[in-house]
N, C-alpha and C positions, 0 to 999 in steps of 0.2 A: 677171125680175131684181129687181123693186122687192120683190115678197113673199120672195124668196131673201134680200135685204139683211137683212129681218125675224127672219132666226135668230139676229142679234147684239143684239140688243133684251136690254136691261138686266129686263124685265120679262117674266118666265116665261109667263105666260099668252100674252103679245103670241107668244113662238117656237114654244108650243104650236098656234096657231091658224094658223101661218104654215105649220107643218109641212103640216098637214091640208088646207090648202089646197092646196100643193105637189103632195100625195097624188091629190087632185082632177083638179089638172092633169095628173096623169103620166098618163091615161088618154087620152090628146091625143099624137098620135103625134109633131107638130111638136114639141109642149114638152117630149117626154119626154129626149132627148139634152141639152136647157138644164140642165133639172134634177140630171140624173148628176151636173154641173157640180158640185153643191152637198153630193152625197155625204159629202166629207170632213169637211167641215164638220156635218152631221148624226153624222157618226161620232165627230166631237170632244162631240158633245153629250152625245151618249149616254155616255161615261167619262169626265167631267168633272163633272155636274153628277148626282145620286141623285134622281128624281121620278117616279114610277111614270106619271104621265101624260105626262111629256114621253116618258118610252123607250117607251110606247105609242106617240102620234105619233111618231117619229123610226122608230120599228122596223114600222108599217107602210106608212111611207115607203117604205123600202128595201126591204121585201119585195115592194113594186108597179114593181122599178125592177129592170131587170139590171145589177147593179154591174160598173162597169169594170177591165179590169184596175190602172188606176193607183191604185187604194182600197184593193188588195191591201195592198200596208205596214201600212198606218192600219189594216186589217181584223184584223192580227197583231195590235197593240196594245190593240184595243177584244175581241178575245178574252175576257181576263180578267171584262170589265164582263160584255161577255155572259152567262159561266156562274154571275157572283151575280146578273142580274136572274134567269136561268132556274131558279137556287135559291132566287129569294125564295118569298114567300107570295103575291104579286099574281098568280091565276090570268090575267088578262089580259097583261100583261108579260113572262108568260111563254110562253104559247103562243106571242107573237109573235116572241121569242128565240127559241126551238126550231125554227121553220119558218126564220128566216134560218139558222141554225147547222145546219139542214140541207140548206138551198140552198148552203153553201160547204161542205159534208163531200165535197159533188162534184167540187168544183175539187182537180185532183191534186198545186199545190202549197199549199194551205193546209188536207189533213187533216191533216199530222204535228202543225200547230199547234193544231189543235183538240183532237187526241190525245193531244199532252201539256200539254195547260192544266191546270191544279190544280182541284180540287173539294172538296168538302166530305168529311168522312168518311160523310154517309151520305147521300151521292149516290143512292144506289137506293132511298130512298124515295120518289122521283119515278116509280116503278116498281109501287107497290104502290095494291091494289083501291082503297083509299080514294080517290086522286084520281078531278080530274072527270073523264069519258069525251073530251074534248075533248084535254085537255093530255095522256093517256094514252097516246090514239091518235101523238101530236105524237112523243113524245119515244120511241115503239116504232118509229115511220117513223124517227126520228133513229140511232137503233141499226141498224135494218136498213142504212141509209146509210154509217154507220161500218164495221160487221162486210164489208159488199160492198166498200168501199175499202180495208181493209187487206189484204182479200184475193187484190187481183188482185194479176197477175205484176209491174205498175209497181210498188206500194209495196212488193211484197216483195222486188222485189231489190234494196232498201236495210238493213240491218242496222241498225234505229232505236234510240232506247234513250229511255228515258217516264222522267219522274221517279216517286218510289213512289206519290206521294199525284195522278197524274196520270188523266182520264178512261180511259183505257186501261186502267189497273189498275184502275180503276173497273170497268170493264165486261165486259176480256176478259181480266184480271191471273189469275193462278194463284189467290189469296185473293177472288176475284171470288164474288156469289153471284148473280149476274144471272139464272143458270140457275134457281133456285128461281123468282124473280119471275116470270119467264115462265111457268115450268108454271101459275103462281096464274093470272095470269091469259088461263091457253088455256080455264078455266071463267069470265069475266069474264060477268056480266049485257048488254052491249055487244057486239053481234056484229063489228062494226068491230075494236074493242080484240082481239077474241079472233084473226078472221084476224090485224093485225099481228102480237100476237105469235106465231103460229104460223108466219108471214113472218120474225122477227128468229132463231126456232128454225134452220128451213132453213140461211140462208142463215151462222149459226153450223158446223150440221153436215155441208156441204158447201161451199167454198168457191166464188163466183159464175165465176170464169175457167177452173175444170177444168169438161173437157168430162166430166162423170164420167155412170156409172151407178150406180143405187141403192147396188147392193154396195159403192162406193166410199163410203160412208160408215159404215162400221165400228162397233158398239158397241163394240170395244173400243177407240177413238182417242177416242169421244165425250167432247163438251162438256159434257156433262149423265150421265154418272158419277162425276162429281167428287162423294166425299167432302163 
């Protein structure tokens, strides 16, 4: 309680270190349910305040912690923050966004809000050889996670609607070139990066809840003839 008090500390460094320790503790089965406690309040941190060290501490906070469902709300809201630290330039900030933003693509009611969060116009360059093999691998697991949740029978028997500029058209919109990305990197020097994306392939050209057989995935309905 007394180091949780510490995330109100007027002095950035003081909530950074408070975090870290938190982190420490959640490793500690007693303290780990105390801590959850604090979740919101780490989540208010993180879209309120721009520090690449603090969203570091705060975000692997939370990724050592199974958030509860009462964070859900506050989770929809710190959305947006999420997808500009994962499009900043801070490779560490952002791995760590990616792994939480793929621990919640699971939960069946906060894809749609992932799905339609806004993104940058060139979103898929988080996609391309250049990045490191770390955040690569991160955000092919993230995709695989998306393309499997919009596909089962649960989310599609809602009729959803994305805005244009939303991850969704980002990744699986008609004007999408995700499909290139991928083939580039099923030659990735990274054997890891190469299975993912061969994993985010699949699981585009067959959808995970049909009980199908190979034939059932057609070249001519493919993901990857597109123009």
């Amino acid at each position: 309680m007394l180091v949780g008090s510490m995330l109100d500390d007027k002095d950035n460094s003081v909530r950074i270190q408070a975090l870290n320790t938190l982190k420490a503790f959640s490793g500690i089965r007693k303290f780990r349910l105390k801590i959850q406690e604090h979740s919101i309040k780490v989540l208010e941190l993180i879209s309120t305040i721009w520090d690449s060290e603090l969203h570091i501490a705060s975000l692997r906070l939370l990724n050592n912690l199974p958030l509860p469902d009462f964070a859900h709300p506050q989770l929809r809201r710190v959305m947006p923050a999420l997808m500009e630290i994962l499009q900043s330039n801070y490779i560490l900030a952002q791995v760590q966004a990616i792994r939480l933003l793929s621990s919640l693509a699971q939960k069946n009611d906060l894809l749609y809000d992932i799905l339609n969060c806004q993104v940058h116009s060139n979103f898929l360059n988080l996609f391309q050889a250049t990045q490191p093999g770390s955040l690569l691998f991160e955000v092919l697991l993230f995709a695989e996670r998306l393309s499997e949740g919009r596909n089962t029978s649960h989310y599609r028997a809602v009729k959803w609607h994305y805005n244009e500029k939303s991850l969704h058209e980002a990744l699986f919109g008609d004007e999408s070139r995700l499909a290139d990305r991928l083939l580039a990197l099923v030659i990735h020097p990274e054997e890891e990066v190469q299975i993912q994306a061969c994993k985010v392939i699949v699981s585009l050209q067959c959808p995970q809840d049909m009980q199908v057989r190979p034939s059932f995935c057609q070249a001519s309905h493919s993901y990857f003839d597109r123009e």
